[in-house]
N, C-alpha and C positions, 0 to 999 in steps of 0.2 A: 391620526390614530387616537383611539378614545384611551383618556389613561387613568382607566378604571380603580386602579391602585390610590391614583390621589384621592378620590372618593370615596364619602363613609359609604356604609352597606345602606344607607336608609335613602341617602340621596343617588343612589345606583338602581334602588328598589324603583322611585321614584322616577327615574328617568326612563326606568325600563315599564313603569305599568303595572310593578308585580305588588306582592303582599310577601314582608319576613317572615308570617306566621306561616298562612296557607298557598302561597303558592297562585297561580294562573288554577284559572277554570280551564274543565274541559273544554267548551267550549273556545274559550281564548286559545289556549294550544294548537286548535285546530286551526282555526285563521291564523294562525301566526306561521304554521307549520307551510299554509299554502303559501305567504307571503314571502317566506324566508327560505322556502324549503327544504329536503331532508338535511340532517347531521351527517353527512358522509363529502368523502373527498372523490373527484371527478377524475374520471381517466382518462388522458387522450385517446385515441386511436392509433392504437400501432403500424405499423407497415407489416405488409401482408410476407409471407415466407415467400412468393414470387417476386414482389419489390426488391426483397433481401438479396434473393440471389442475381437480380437481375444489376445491383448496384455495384456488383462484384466484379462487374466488367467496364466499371466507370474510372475507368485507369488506364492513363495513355500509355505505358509497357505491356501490359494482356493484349490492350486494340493493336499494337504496332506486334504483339509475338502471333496474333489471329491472322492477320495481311500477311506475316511470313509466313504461318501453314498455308495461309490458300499459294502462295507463291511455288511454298517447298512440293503442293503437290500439282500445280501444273509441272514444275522443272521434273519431276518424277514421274509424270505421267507420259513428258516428250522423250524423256531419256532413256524410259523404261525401265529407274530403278526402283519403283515403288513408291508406295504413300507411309514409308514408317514415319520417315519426321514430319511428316503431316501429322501422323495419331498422337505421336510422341508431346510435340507441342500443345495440340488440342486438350490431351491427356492430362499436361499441367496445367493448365490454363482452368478445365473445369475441377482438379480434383482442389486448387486450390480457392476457387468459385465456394465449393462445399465444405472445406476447412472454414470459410468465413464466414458460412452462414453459420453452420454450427456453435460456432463460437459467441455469435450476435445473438442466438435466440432469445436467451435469457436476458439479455441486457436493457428490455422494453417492460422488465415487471417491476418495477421500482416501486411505482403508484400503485400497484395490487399489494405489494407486498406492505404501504402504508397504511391501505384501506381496513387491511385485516389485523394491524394493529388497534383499533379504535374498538372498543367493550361494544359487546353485543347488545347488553341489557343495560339500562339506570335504576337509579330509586330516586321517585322523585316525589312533590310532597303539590297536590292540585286537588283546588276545593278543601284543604284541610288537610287531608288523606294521604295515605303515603300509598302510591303505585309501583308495581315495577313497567316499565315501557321499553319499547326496543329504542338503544341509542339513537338512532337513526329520527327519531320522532320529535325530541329534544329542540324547543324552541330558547331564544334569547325572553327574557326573563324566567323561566322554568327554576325551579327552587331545588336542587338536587341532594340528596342526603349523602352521606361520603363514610363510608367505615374500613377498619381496617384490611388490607385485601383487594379492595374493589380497585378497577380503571378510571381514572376521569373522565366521565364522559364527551366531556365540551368545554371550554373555557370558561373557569368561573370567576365570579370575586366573591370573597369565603365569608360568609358574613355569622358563621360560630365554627369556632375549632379549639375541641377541648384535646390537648396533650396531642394535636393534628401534627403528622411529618408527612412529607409526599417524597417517594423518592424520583429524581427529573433527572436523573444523570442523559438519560437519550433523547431530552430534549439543550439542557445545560450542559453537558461533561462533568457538571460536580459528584462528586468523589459517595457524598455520604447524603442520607435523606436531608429536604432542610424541613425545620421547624417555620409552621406556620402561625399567622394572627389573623384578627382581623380590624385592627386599627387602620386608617388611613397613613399613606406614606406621605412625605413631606415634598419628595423630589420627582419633578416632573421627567426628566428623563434619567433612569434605572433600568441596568440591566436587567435581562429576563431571569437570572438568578437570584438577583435581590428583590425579588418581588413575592415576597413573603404571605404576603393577603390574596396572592392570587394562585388556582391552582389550572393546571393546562393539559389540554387532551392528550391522552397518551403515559399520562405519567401514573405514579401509582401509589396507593395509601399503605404504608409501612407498618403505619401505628396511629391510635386515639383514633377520634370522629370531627367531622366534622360538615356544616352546609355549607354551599353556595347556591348564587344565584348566575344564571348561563348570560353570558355576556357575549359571546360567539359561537358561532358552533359552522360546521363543515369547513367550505374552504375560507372560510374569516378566521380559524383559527389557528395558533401559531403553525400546529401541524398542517393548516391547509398550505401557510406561505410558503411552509419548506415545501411543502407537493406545488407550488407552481415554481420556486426555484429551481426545483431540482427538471422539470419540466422543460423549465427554460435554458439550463446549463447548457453550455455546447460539447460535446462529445470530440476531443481535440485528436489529431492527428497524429501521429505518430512520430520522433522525428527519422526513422529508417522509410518508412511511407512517402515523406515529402521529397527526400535525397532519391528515393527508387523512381518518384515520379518524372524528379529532372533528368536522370541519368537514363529512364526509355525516352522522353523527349529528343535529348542529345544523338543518344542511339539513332531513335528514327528518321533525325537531321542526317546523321553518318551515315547511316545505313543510304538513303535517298542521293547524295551525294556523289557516293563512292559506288553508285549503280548508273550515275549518268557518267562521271569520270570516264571508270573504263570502259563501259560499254562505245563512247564515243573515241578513247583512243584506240580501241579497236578497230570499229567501223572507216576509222581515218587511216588505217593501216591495212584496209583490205582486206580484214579476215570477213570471216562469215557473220553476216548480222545475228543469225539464228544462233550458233556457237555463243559468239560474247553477250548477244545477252543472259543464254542460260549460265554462261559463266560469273557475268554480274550479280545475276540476281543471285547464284548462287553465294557468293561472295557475302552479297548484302543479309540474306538468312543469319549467313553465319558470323556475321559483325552483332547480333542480336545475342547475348549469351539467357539462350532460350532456358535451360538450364537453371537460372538464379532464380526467380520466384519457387520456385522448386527445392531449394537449395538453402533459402530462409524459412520458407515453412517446415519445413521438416525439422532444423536448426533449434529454432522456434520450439518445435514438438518436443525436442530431444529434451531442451532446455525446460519444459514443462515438467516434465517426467524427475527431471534432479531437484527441483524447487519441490516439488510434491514433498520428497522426501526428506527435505529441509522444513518444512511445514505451513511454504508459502502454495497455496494454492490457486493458481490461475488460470482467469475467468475467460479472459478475452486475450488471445495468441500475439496480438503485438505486443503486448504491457512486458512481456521479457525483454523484449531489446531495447524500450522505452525508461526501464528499468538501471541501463547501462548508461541510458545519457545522463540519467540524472544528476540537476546539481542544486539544487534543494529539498531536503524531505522536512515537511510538516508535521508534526506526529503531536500526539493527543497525549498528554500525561497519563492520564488514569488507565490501569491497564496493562497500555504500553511501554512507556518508560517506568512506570512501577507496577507492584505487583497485584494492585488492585484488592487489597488484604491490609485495613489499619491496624498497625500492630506496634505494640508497645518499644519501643525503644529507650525512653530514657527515665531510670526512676529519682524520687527525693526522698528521704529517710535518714535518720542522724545528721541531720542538719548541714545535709552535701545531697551533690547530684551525684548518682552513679547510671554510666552506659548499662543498657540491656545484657549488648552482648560481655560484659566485662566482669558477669555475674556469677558467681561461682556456688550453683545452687547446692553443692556439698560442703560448700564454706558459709555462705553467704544468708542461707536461707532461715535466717533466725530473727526474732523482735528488731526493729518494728517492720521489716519488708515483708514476714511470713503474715503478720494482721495485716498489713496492706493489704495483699494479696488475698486474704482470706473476705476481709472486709468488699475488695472487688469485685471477687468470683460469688460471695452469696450475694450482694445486692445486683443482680444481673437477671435480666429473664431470658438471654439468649437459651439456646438449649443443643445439647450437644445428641448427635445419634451416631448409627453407624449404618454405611450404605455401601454395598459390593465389599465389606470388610476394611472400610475407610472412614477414618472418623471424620462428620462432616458438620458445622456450625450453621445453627440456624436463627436471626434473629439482629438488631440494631447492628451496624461495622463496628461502632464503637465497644459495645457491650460483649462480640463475639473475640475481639481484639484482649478484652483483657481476660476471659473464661482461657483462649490463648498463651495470654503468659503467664496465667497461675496452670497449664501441663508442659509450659516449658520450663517451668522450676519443679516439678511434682507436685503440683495442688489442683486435682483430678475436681470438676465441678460434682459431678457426683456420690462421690465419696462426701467431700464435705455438706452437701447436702442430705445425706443420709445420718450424718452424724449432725448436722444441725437442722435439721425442719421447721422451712418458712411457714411462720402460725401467725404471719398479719403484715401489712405493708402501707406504706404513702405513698401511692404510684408520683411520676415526676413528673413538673407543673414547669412550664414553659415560665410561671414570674419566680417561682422560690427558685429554679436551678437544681434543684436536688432530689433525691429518691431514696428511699431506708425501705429497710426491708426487717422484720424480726424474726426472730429464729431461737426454739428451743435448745438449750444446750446443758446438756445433763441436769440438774434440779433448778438451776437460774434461765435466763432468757438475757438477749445480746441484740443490742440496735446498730446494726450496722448502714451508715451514710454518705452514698459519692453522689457527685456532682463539683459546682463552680468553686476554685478554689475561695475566691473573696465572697461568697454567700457562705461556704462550708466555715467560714474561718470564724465567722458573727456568731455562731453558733454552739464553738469550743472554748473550753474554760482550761482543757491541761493538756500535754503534748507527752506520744510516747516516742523516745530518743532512749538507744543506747541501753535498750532490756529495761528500762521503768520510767513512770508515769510521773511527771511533774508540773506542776503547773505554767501555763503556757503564757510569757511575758510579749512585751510590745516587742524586744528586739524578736522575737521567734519569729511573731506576725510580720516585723518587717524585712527577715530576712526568708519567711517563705515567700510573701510577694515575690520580693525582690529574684526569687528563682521562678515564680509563676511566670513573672515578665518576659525572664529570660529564654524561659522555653517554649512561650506563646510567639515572641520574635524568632525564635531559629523555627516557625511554623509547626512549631506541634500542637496538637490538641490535648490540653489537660483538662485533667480529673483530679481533685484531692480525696482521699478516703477517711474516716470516723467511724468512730463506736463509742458505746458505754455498755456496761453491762447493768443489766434488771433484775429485780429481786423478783420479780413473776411476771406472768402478761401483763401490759399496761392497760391503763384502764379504758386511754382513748391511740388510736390508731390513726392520728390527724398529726398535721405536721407542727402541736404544740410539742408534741414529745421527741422533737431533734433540739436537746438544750445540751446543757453541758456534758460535750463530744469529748472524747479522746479525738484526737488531730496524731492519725496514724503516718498519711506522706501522700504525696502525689505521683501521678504516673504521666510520662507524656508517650503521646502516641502520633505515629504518621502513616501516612500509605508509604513504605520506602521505595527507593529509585530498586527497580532489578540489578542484582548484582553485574550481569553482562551487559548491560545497556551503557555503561562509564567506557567499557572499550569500546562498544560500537560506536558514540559519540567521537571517543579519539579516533579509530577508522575510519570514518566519514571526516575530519576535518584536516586528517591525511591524505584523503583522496580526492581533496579540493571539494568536498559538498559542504554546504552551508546546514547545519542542523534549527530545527525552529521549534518553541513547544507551544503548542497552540491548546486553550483547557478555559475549561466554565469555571475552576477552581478559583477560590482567590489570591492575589496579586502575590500575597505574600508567603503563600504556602506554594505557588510556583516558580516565586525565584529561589526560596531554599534547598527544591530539588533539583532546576539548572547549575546551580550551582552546584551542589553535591556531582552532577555531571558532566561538568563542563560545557554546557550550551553556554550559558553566561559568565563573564568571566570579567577581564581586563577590555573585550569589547561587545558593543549588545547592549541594549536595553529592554526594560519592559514596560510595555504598555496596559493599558487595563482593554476592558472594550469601549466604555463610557469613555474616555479619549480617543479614541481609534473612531466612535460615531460623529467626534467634533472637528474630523479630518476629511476633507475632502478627498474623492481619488486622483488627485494631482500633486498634495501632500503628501499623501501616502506612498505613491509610487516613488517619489522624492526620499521617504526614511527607509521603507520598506529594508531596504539593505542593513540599516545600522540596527534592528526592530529583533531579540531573539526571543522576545517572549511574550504572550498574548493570553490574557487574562481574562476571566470573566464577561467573555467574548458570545454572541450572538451566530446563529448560522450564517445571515448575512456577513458577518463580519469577517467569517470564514472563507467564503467567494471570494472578497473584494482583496483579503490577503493572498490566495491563489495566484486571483488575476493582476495583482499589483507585482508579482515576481514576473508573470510570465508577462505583461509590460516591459520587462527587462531582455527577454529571450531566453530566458531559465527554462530548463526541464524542471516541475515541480513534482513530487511526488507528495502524498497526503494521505495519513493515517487517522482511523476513526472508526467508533465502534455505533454512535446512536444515531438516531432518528437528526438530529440535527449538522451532521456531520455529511450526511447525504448527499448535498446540493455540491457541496466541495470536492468530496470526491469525484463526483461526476464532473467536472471541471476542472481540476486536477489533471494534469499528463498522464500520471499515474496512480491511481485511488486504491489503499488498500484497507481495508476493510476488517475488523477481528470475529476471530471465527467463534471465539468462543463464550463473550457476552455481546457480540453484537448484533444490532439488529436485523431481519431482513433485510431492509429499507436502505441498510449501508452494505450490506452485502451484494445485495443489485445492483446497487449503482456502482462499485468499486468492480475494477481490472482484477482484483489480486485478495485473495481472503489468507487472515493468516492463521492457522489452526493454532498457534500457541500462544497470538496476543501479544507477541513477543519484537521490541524494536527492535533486537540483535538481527531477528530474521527478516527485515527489512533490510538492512547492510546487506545480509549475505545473501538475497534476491538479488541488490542491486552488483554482488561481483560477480553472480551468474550470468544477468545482464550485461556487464564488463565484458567477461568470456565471448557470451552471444554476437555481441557488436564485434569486437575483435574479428572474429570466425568470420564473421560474414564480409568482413573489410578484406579477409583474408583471400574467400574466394570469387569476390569481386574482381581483388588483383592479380587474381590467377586467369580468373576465365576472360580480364578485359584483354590481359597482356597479352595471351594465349592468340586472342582474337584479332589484334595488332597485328602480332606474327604473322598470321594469315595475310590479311590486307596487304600487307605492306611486299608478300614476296610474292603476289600476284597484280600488287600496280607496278612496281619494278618491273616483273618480267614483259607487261603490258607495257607501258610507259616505253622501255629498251626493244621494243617490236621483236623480243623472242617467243620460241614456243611456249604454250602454256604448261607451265611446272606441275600444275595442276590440276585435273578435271574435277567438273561438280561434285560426284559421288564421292571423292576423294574429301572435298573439303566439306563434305556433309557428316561420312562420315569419322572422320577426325572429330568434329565435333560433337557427333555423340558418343565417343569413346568416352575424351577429355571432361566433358559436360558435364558428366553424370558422376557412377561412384565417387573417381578423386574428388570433385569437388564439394561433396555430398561429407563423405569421409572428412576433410579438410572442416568442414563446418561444426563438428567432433574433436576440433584438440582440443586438447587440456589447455588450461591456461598459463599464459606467461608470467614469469617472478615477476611480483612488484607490481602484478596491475594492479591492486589497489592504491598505489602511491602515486598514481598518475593522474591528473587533473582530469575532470570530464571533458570529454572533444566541445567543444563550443557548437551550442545548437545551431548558429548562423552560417557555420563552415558547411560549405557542401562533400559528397563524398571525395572529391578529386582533391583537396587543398592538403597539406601539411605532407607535400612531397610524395600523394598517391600516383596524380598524373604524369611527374615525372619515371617513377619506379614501373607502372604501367608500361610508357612509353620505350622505354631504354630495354626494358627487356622482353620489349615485342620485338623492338628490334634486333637481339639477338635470337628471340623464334624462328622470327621470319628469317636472320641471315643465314643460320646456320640451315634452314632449311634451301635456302638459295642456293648456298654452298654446295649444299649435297646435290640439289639437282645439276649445275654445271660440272661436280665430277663425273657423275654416273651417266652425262651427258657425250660426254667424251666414250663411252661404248656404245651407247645409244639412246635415243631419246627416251623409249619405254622404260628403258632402264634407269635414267636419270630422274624421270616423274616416279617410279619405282622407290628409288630411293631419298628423294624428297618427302615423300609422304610416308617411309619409316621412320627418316627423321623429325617429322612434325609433329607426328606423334608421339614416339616415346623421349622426343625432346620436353613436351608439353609436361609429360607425365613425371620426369625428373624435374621440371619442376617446379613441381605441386611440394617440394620438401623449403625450397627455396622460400615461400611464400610463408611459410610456416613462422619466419619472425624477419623483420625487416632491420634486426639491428644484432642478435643474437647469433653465433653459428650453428648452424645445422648440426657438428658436431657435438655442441655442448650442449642443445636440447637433445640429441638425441633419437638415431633411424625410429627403433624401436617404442617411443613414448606413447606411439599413436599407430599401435597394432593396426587397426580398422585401417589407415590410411597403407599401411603398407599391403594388407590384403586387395585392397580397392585396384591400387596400383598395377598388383602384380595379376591381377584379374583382369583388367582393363589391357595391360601389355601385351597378356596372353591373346586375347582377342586381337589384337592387331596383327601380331606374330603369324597366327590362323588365315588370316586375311591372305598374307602375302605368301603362305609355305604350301597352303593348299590349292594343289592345280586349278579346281575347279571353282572355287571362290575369287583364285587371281582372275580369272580369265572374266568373272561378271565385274571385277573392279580395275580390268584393264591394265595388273601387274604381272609381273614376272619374276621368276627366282634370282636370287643373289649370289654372289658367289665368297668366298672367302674373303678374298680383298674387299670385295663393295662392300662384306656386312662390319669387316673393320672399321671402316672409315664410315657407316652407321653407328657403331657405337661407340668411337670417338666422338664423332657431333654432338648425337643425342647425349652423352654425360658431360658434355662443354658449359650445360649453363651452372651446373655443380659449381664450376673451379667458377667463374666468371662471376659470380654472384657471392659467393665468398670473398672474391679478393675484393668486390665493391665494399661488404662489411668492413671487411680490416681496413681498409681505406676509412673506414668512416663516412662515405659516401652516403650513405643509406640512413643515417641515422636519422631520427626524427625526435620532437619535444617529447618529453615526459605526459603526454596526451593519451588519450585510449584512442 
């Protein structure tokens, strides 16, 4: 890489062919332009809306629930009870086909959304003259003019910049514009933030002027790299994705299995071939809980709709449950953990520091804080308006910052500009540090002076303390340092303020006339941490996530606000990026763990931190608002993205936008996520158990050469009773006390581990007995009667319970029937339909049941409320208990 920085402007002129003065000829431009071609970043080719949806069936559970519709509707077609769970199945299958394309569409503009960041127009300086040309045309030596306002067009090195600031926070993450030069820098490798002589596409001129000459342009420039990063990022899996894929695998193992089992202890038992296989395959259908992709998506959706109104907005429908695994979030300082507003916090005056907030401006507001203040707010050019009835600042962070807390004590910029009017200034020069401004004030004139405390200090001869002016000795001066130090160390940004007052205009308006100051105090100022972000931090380290602040800012102004937060602490360290680039990724992935804090860091640097967590098997999650933060999120498990100064470019590539900017609302995504996962574990373990049940009281009665307990239709439909609402409903509770105090599930555990397979198991087993049960009583009057009342019992046993599932360590009693209305409707809906099934003459007679009688429907609903008591006492037992794990 060429490192433009270490070279002057003449030997860059030089290398590139150009002229300081004039610039490339037309001519030159134009061969250069074909050589080099346009200034613009290159887009791949997306996939077509037919790819999209056709990739949707690139999932061995859809292929294995497809094979069971064509199955379900041959067995329908020979039994003659119709193709619904053929529609049924197909039905979820495409409607969630279309939830995914939907949600993917957007997810292919990333690079569009870069392109359109890059300035239209330049001004650029060819054959002498000053042009405007379309950015796009912009060759590598091309001489560019730069003023307040304008885009960068292309990468430059600045070779004049008078009073130049660019603000690069969406390419850096720093906070505030930086001041430029154009000296040569000494250090060959320097971050892209300390690169002061160079300015980069995409960024923007805040204030002053200044040239360069184009040193890169399209995809050679920093923003082309992050467009082929972000390019080249992988777009990660989900981890409820990977577990659903093993668990239709499994399925479809099972499912194939348990269709040649019985079919062949049939055929070995002389039944009718035709018969057991529709019974098998019936079987095998309904071992598929066709139901669940159905059952997540909606989940999912639900889950979308509560995050909305939390102010997390999401893009792409897995990143909710992705959300729940999480156990790293990366989050960006500026913004997010603060409030992205530099603002005064601590002042100096009467020869002590005093807190902002500890200021008592009906006390407090008197010599020397009130000239402080006054001396701040008139040398300032911010400018205050009002917008929808909001007062709203316009102009430098710093400069808006203290206009800020002269109307947080009552010192209205307006007002005192109306009472003093600026009649001449020394605008502020990148070598003096400082800036005065004059001001009329009733028959005298007043020079008011901020900037550097140790340039402001050369400059004053008397100090005002304590309501009057005296002259200012060596201990003053060593004991203002001595607080300059101390406030530049806890990462604040200070200002000292001065004045004198004038016997009329002066004569000259140059910076001879900053001499002997009054030395009013200094103010220090920060971007502060968000007040709710110090509990989110402790929430998350409660809930076993690892917090990380990853920021362009420097070193030492982001360990002062980890630390105010709790990211850093007793363990953790920070790194800058200039050591993070002299690490390998074998290194890295080595510290990564010990590593909280990540400094003046590169997009690349942002990647390889990602992918050095998820080297580990971590869910990462990764916040970020600009242009450089891009690549990462899209490689990220989870990318969110802020809605409110972010850019396009991160809003595309991020899962998750967050309308307030706010890391609390990251937390509380990720306990929605909690919930979501939860839910769906929930009705996993309903519909697999449910499904067991089945299996198991029709290879027993196969297996024991009895009659069949249950015909196809029966066990098809049980399955769509149970399938649907309850389970649908169940994917809707509320959540559990204390999920946030529980560790993230470990992304390597599949869904069966931490005691699912067994709870599955154990209470299929009681589906399926209790259904056994019913059919050998009701067997004992007759057979119709016996399969009659086995298939009441399988289902409204199923349906009881759907409450059971609801906490696997908790009682039922002490969450409560009522918490989860929806499920108890679902239920009693579902019920009723069965109930119908069996009471109505003419519906029993196509499902080959018959009425019950008193006694028989007793001894139905003893069964069916059996797994109530039986799964209770497993609780109290402690049986069921599981880790502290989501």
């Amino acid at each position: 890489m060429d490192r433009k920085w270490c070279q002057s402007p003449e030997t860059v002129a030089d290398a590139l062919t150009t002229s300081l003065q004039d610039g490339l000829t037309g001519s030159e431009a134009d061969k250069r332009l074909g050589e080099f071609g346009p200034n613009e970043l290159t887009q791949q080719k997306g996939r077509t809306l037919f790819q999209k949806f056709i990739d949707q069936f690139k999932n061995f559970l859809v292929i294995v629930l497809m094979i069971a519709a064509i199955i379900s509707g041959v067995v329908g077609a020979r039994t003659g009870e119709g193709l619904a769970d053929t529609f049924i199945i197909l039905g979820i299958v495409l409607l969630n086909a279309i939830l995914g394309v939907v949600q993917e569409s957007r997810a292919e503009a990333s690079l569009a959304a870069l392109k359109q960041m890059a300035a239209p127009n330049a001004k650029v300086i060819r054959g002498g003259h000053v042009d405007i040309v379309p950015a796009r045309a912009l060759v590598p030596g091309d001489l560019v003019v730069l003023e307040t306002g304008d885009f960068v067009p292309a990468d430059l090195r600045l070779c004049e910049a008078a009073n130049l600031k660019i603000q690069e926070s969406a390419l850096t993450g720093e906070s505030v514009p930086v001041e430029k030069r154009t000296e040569a820098l000494s250090e060959e490798e320097i971050s892209l933030g300390d690169r002061v002589n160079m300015a980069y596409s995409g960024s923007m001129v805040t204030y002053g002027r200044g040239r360069g000459i184009v040193v890169k342009t399209g995809m050679g420039t920093e923003m082309g790299r992050i467009a082929e990063m972000l390019a080249e990022a992988e777009s990660q899996e989900t981890p409820m994705k990977k577990r659903l894929q093993t668990l239709g695998k499994t399925l479809g193992l099972a499912a194939l299995i348990i269709c040649a089992v019985i079919f062949g202890a049939g055929v070995l038992y002389g039944k009718e071939i035709i018969t057991m296989f529709m019974t098998s395959v019936s079987l095998a259908v309904a071992a598929i809980p066709e139901g669940l992709p159905a059952v997540v998506t909606v989940v999912m959706a639900i889950g979308v709709q509560r995050l909305a109104k939390r102010n997390a907005i999401i893009r792409k429908l897995p990143a909710v449950e992705t959300l729940g695994s999480a156990t790293v979030i990366c989050s960006d300082k500026t913004g997010t953990l603060t409030l992205n507003q530099m603002t005064v916090t601590r002042y100096y005056y009467n020869e002590d520091c005093h807190e902002a907030k500890e200021i008592d401006k009906e006390q407090d507001l008197s010599e020397p804080l009130s000239r402080l203040l006054t001396v701040s707010v008139l040398c300032n050019d911010a400018r205050v308006h009002t917008e929808d009835g909001e007062r709203k600042m316009v102009g430098d962070p710093t400069e808006t910052a203290l206009v800020a807390a002269g109307l947080d004590l009552g010192l209205k910029k307006e007002d005192l500009e109306q009472r003093c009017p600026r009649t001449g200034e020394v605008p502020f020069d990148s070598d003096r540090k400082l800036m005065s401004t004059i001001h009329e004030q009733g028959d005298t004139h007043i020079l008011c002076t901020k900037g550097a405390v140790d340039e402001l200090l050369t400059r004053c001869d008397r100090i005002l303390t304590r309501g009057s002016v005296r002259p200012l000795t060596d201990d003053d001066r060593e004991r203002i340092l001595a607080a300059n130090t101390k406030m530049a160390a806890d990462a604040l940004r200070v200002l000292g303020g001065a004045y004198r007052e004038l016997a009329g205009p002066p004569r000259n308006s140059d910076a001879s006339i900053e001499t002997g100051l009054i030395f009013a105090g200094m103010l220090g100022m920060i971007d502060p941490p968000r007040p709710e972000a110090r509990e989110a931090v402790r929430l998350c380290r409660r809930a076993g996530i690892k917090p990380v602040m990853i920021t362009g800012d420097h070193k030492i102004t982001a360990v002062a606000i980890a630390k105010s937060l709790g990211i850093i602490g007793g363990e953790g360290e920070a790194v800058t990026g200039l050591e993070l680039s002299q690490m390998d990724d074998e290194t890295l992935r080595e510290r990564v763990k010990d590593i909280a804090v990540y400094a003046r860091v590169s997009p690349e640097h942002k990647v390889r931190i990602v992918r050095a967590w998820q080297a580990h098997g971590q869910i990462v999650a990764m916040t970020g608002d600009g242009v450089n933060d891009a690549p990462a999120l899209k490689q990220a498990d989870i990318g969110a993205a802020m809605g409110k100064v972010g850019t396009d470019v991160a809003k595309e590539a991020a899962d998750m936008v967050l309308a307030d900017d706010n890391f609390a609302t990251v937390v509380a995504a990720v306990r929605e996520g909690r919930i979501i996962f939860a839910n769906i574990l929930k009705s996993i373990q309903f519909l697999l158990s449910c499904n067991v049940g089945e299996i198991l009281l029709l290879f027993i009665a196969t297996m024991a050469n009895w009659h069949e307990p249950l015909l196809p239709i029966h066990i098809l439909w049980v399955n769509l009773v149970t399938d649907s609402l309850p389970a649908l409903a169940l994917g809707v509770d509320p959540a559990e006390k204390g999920i946030m105090d529980r560790h993230p599930r470990d992304p390597g555990r599949g869904i069966f581990d931490k005691g699912m397979l067994t709870r599955i198991i154990y209470q299929g087993v009681m589906v399926g007995g209790l259904a056994l049960a019913a059919f050998l009583i009701g067997e004992r009057w007759s057979l119709e009667i016996g399969r009659t009342m086995a298939f009441a019992v399988l289902a409204f046993s199923q349906l009881v319970h759907v409450f059971n599932v609801r906490s696997n360590t908790r009682s039922l009693f002490a969450i409560g029937f009522f918490s989860n209305i929806r499920l108890v409707g679902a239920i009693a809906l579902s019920a009723l339909m069965q109930l119908l099934v069996i009471i109505i003459p003419a519906v029993a007679g196509v499902f080959k049941v018959t009425a019950l009688n008193g006694a028989q429907w007793l001894w139905v609903a003893a069964l069916s409320l059996a797994p109530l008591l039986i799964v209770e006492l497993v609780k109290l037992a402690g049986l069921n208990a599981a880790k502290k794990e989501i």
